[in-house]
ROBARO-84051 format. One record per residue (C-alpha): residue number from 1; y, z, x. Coordinates in Angstrom, 1 decimal, padded with zeros to 4 digits. Layout:
  resi       y       z       x
   NUM       Y       Z       X
...
END
This chain:
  resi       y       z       x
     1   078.9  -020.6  -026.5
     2   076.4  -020.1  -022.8
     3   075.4  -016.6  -024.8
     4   072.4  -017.4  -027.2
     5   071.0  -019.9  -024.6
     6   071.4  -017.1  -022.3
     7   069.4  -014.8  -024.5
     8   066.7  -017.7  -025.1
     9   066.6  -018.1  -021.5
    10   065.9  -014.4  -020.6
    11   063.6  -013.7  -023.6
    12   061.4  -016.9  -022.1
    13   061.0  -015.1  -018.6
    14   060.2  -012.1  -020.4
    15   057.7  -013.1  -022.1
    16   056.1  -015.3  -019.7
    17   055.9  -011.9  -017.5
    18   054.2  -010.7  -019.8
    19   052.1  -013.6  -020.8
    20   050.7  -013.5  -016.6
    21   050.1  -009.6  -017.0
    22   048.4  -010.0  -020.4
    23   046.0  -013.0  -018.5
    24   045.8  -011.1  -014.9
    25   045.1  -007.8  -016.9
    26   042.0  -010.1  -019.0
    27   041.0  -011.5  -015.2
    28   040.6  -007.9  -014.0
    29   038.7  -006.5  -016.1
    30   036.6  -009.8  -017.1
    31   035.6  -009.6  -013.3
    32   035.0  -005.9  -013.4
    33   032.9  -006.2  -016.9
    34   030.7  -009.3  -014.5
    35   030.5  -007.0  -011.6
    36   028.7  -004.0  -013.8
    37   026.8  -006.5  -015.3
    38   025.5  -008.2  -012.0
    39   024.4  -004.4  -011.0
    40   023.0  -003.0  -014.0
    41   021.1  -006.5  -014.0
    42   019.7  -005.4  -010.5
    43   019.2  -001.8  -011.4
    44   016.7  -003.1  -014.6
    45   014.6  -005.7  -011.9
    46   013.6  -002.9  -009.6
    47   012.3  -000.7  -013.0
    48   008.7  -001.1  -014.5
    49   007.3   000.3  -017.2
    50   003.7   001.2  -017.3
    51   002.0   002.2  -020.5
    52  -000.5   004.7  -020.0
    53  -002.1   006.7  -022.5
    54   000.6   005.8  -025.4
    55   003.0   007.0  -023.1
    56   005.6   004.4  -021.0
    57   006.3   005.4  -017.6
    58   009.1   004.4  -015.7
    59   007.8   003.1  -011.8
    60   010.4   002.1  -009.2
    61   009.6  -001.4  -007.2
    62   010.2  -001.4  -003.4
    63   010.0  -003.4  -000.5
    64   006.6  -003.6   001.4
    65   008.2  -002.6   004.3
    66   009.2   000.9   002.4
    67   005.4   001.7   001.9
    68   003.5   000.2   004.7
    69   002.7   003.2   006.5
    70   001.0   004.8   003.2
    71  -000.5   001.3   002.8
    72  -002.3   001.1   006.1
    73  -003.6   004.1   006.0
    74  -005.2   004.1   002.8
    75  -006.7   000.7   003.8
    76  -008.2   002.4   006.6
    77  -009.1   005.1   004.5
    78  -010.5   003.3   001.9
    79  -012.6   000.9   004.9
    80  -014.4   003.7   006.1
    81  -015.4   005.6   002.7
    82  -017.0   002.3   001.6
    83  -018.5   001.9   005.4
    84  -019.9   005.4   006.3
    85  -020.4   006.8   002.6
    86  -024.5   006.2   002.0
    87  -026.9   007.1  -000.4
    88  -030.9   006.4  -000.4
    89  -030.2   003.7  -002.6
    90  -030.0   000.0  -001.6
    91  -028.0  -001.8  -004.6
    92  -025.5   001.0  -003.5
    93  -025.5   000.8   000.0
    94  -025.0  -003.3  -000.5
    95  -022.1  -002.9  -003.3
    96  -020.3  -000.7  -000.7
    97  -020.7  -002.7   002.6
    98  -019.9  -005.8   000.7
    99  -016.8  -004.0  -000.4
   100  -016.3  -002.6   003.3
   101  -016.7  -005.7   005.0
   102  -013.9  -007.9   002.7
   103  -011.9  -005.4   004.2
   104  -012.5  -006.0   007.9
   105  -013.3  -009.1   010.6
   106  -016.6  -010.0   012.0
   107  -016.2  -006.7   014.2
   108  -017.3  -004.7   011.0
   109  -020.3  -007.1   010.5
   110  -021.2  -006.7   013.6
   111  -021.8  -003.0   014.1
   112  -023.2  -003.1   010.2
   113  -026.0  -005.1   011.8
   114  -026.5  -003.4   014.9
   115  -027.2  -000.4   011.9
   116  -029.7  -002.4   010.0
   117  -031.3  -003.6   013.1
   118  -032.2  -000.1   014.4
   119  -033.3   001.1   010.8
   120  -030.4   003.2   010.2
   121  -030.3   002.0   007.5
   122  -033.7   001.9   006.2
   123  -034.1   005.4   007.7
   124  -031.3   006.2   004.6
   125  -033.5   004.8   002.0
   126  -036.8   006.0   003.1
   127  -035.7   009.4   004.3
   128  -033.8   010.1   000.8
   129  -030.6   010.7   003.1
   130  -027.1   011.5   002.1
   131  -024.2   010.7   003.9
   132  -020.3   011.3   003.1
   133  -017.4   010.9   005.1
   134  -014.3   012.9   005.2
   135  -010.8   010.9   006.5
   136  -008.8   013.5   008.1
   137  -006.1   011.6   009.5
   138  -005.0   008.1   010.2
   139  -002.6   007.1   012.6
   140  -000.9   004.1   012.6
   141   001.7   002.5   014.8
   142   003.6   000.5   013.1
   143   006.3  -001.0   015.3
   144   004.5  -004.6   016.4
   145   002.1  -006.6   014.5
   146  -000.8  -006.8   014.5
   147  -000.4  -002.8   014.1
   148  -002.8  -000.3   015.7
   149  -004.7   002.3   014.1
   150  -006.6   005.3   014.7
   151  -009.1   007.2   012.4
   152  -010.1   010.8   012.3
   153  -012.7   011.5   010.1
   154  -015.9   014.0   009.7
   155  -019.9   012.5   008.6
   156  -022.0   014.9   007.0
   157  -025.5   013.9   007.5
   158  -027.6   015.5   004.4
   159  -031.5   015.6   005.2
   160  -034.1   017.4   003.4
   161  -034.1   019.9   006.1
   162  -030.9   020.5   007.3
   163  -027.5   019.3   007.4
   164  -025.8   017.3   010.3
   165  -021.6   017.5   010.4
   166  -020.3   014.7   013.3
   167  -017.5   014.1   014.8
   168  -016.4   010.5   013.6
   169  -013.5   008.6   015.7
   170  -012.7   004.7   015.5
   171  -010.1   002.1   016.3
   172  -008.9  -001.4   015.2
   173  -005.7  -003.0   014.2
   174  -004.1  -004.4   011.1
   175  -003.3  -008.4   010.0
   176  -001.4  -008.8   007.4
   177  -003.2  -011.1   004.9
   178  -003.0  -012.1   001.7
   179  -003.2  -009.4  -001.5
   180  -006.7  -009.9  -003.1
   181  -008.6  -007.8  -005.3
   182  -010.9  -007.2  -002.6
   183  -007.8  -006.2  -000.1
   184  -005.0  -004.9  -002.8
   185  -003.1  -003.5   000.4
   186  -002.9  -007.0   002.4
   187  -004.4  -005.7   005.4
   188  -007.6  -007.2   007.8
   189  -009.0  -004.6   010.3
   190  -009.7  -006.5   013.5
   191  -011.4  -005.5   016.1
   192  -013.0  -002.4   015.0
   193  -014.4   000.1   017.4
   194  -015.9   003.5   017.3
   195  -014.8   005.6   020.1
   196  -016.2   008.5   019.2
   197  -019.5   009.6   017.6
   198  -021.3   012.9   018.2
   199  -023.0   015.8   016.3
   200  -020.7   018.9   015.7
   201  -023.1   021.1   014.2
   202  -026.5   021.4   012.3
   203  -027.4   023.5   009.3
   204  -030.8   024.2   008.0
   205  -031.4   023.8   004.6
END
């Protein structure tokens, strides 16, 4: 008589263990499908693709702090090729100053005019003189802000007659500032310095 409500009885626990592993089976893996989601969703926000040339390219983002050492010294870099690199042309020597000095503070102005107020400058134009630089090292210490640089770097003075090589040395330090397109790195040189400034050798032409 107690039999088939016996049976019902044990077929109902049965199949409500099976009913919670069926649900905490669909929980598991519901949680793990969310979870791969969550980091695939990550993995695709740090990707970029560029087209170039018909072609995409895949480009990796990163933190600024993963890239500021590269960043500082090609702002440096950059600084002084705009700065030191002259040609006897006016419009030119303007376009790159004005490019130079977005880059810098009032320190940068400062020894620009000192140039143009004891005709180094017009002494370029008139004397149909060439001048290049050559970066050869920056070094930057990056472990307090504002951050301090140094710049190696080598002039060559082309003249008519000969050919002047210097010896080219500065120093400043680095504010971060806003990203422009005159300052795509973020940086401000402040306090800008040359330490060092002397003829290495001279070449007749």
């Amino acid at each position: 008589m107690f039999k088939p409500t016996q049976n019902i009885d044990t077929a109902f626990r049965s199949m409500r263990a099976v009913m919670l592993l069926v649900i905490a089976g669909c929980l598991l893996i519901s949680g793990y499908a969310l979870y791969q989601n969550v980091r695939l969703a990550a993995r695709v926000q740090d990707r970029v693709y560029v087209l170039a040339n018909g072609k995409a390219m895949e480009v990796f983002a990163s933190s600024r702090k993963d890239n500021i050492q590269v960043e500082a010294r090609d702002h440096v870099a950059m600084f002084h090729t705009y700065f030191f690199s002259l040609d006897p042309d006016e419009k030119a020597i303007t376009i790159n100053i004005k490019r130079a000095l977005y880059m810098a503070d009032a320190s940068a102005k400062k020894q620009y005019n000192d140039l143009v107020e004891t005709g180094y400058i017009a002494g370029i134009i008139s004397g149909n003189i060439s001048q290049q630089i050559s970066v050869d090292s920056v070094l930057v210490n990056t472990s307090a802000e504002p951050y301090l640089f140094r710049c190696y770097a080598t002039i060559k003075i082309t003249r008519s007659t000969s050919i002047v090589t210097r010896s080219l040395i500065t120093q400043g330090y680095l504010r971060n500032v806003a990203r422009t397109d005159h300052s795509p790195h973020g940086f401000l040189i402040e306090r800008w310095e040359t330490l060092e400034n002397k003829d290495l050798k001279i070449e007749n032409r």
